[in-house]
KEDOTI-771449 format. One record per residue (C-alpha): x, y, z; residue in one letter. Coordinates in steps of 0.001 Angstrom, whole numbers, plus 524288, in hexadecimal, padded with zeros to 5 digits. Example, Ala and Ser with C-alpha at 12.3 -4.5 7.8 and 13.67 -1.06 7.14 Angstrom:
% KEDOTI-771449
8300C7EE6C81E78A;835667FBDC81BE4S;
% end
This chain:
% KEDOTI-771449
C443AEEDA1E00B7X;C3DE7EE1F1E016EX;C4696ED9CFE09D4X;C4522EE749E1458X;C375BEE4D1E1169X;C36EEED6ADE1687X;C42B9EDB01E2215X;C37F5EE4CDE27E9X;C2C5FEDAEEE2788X;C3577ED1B7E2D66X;C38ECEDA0DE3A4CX;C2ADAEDF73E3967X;C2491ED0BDE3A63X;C2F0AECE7EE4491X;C2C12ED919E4E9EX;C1D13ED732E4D2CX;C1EC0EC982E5024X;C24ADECB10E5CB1X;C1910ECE42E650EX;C13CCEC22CE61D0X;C20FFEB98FE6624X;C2325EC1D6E7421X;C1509EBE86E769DX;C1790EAF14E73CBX;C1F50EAE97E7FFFX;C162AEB871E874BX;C0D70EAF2EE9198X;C03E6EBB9AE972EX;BF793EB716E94AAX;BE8CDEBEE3E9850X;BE267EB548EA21FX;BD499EB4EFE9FB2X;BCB21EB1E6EABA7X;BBE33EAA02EA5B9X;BBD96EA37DEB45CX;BB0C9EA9DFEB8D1X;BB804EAFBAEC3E4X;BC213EB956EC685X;BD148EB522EC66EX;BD907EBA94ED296X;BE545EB581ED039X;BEF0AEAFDCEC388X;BFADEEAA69EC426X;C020FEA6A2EB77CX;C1098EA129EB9DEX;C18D7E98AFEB0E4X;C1513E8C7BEB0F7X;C2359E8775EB4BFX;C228DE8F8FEC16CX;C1EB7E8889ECCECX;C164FE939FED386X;C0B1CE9D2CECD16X;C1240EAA85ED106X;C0A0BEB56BED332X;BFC3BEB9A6ECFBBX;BFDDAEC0BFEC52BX;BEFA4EC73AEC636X;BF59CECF3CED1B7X;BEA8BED76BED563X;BE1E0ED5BDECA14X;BD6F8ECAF5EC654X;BD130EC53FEBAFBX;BC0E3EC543EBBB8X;BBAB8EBB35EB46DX;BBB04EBF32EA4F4X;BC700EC671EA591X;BD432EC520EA219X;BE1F1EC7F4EA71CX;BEE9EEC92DEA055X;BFB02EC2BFEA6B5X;C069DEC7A0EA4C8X;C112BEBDA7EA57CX;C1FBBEBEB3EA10FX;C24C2EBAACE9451X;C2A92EAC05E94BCX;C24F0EA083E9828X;C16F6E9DB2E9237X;C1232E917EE9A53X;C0ABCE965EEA667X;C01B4E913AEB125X;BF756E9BB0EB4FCX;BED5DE9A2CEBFEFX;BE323EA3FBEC43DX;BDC37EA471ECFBFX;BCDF2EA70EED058X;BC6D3EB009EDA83X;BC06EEA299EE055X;BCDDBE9F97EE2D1X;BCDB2E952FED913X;BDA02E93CBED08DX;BDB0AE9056EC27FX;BE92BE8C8AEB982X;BEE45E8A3FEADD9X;BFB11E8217EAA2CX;C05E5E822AE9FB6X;BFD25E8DA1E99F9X;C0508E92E9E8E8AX;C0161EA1E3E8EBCX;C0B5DEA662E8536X;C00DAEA0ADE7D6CX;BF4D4EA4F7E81E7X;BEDEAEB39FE81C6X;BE424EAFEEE8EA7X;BE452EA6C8E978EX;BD6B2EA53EE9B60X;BD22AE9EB1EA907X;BC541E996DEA9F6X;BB9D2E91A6EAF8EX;BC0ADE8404EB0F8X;BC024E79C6EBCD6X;BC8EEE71C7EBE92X;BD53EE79F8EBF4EX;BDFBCE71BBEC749X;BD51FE6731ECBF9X;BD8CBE59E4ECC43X;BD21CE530DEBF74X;BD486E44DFEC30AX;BC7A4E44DDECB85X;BCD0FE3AD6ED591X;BC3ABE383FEE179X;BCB15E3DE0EED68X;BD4DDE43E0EE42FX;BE08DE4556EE958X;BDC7CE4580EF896X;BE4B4E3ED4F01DBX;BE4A3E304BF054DX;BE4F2E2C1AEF5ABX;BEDFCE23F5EF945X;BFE08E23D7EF212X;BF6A6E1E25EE68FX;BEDCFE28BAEE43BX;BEFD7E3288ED687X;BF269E3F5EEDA4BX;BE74AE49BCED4D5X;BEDBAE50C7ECA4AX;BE89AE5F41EC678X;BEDA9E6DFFECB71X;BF22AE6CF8ED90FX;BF45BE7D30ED9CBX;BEF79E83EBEE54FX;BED81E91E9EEAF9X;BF41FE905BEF89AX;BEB8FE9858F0371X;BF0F8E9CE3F0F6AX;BE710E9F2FF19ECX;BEE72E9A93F248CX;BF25FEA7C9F2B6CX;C0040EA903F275AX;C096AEA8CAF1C73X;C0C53E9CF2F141CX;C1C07E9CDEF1229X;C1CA2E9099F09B9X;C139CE8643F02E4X;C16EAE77A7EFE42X;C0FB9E7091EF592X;C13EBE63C2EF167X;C0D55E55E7EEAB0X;C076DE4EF4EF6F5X;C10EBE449FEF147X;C1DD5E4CBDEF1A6X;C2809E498EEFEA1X;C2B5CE5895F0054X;C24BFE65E3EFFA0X;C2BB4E6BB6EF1B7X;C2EB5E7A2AEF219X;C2797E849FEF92BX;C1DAAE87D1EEFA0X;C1C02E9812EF48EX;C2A52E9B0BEF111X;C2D25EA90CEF5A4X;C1CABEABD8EF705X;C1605EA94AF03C6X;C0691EA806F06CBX;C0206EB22DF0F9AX;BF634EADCFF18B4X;BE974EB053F1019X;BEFC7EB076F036DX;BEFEDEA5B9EF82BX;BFA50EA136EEFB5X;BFA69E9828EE33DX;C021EE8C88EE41AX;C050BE8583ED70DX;C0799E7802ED5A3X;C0A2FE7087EC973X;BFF64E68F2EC44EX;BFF31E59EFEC5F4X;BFD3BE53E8ED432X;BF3F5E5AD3EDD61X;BF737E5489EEAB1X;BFF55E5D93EF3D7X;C04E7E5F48F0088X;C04E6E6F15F01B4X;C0BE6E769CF0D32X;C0CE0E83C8F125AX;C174FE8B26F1A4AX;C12F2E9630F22FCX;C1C15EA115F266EX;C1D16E9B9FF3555X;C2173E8F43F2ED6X;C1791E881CF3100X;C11C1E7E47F271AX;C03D6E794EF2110X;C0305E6FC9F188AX;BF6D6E66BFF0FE9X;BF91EE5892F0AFCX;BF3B7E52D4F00D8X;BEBA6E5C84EFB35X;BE5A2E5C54EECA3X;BEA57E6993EE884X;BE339E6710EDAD3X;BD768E680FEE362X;BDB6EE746DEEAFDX;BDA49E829EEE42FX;BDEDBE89B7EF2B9X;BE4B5E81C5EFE91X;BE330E8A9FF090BX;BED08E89E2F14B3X;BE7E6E88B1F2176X;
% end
């Protein structure tokens, strides 16, 4: 009788504890807005994948003071999440852990991707070989106001010989739209191209994408 006794408890501590292990590997997380303004847009991607996916707000928004749960898929637990404000003003978060964490909570900061060395001139052109590169967020929110659709982007280090992969993949940029482009954190000077759908081609140099929140095209 006893030894039944202690079987029972056994399977009975065993099935209550397994809530608690399916939700160690569980990375949804509420994202709490404490910005002062209202979030339009939140992306939240792996942080091995090299592009944010899709907003995951859809239609919805987050006013200031309110939350929002995101529902991600069981797995990996180490995300990057950005959120874009109704200013247009973006805001991230690296290597963030959520299988961890209950909220996620985005708030008044500065800062967010700016350059911290404080150079003069940082990273403008005619520094010379010699010159550091700025380090900080180099991220940007492509915009296309240029009257037609944007096939295919490049961006690549000012100090790179070729253009790397197209960063859109299958997506395209229609005229008057804006998409996120994320780049890895480090180096902020880049060459940046566009592609239209006549073929034709745009491109910057040397521009201090740590110091750039949209880069509008024309």
């Amino acid at each position: 009788m006893l030894l039944r006794r202690f079987v029972l408890a056994a399977v009975a501590f065993g099935l209550s504890a397994l809530p608690a292990l399916a939700q160690s590997n569980d990375p949804s997380f509420n994202l709490v807005n404490r910005s002062g303004q209202t979030i339009m847009e939140a992306y939240a991607s792996p942080s091995s994948d090299s592009n944010w996916g899709v907003d995951r707000l859809g239609r919805d928004v987050i006013p200031n003071g309110r939350s929002y749960a995101l529902r991600l898929p069981p797995g990996e637990c180490v995300y990057d999440i950005r959120v874009v404000y109704q200013d247009r003003r973006s805001e991230e978060r690296r290597n963030v852990n959520t299988c961890q964490l209950t909220d996620v909570v985005f708030g008044q900061q500065t800062g967010g991707g700016q350059p911290g060395g404080g150079q003069p001139g940082g990273g403008q052109p005619g520094g010379g070989p010699a010159a550091q590169s700025p380090q900080g967020n180099p991220s940007f929110n492509l915009v296309n106001n240029t009257g037609r659709t944007i096939r295919e982007l490049y961006a690549s280090l000012s100090t790179d010989s070729n253009w790397g992969d197209d960063r859109l993949g299958q997506d395209m940029v229609a005229t008057g739209r804006t998409y996120p482009v994320r780049l890895p954190q480090g180096d902020c000077i880049y060459d940046v191209r566009v592609v239209f759908d006549n073929n034709q081609a745009q491109e910057r140099r040397r521009l201090n994408l740590c110091e750039v929140t949209n880069l509008t095209f024309p």
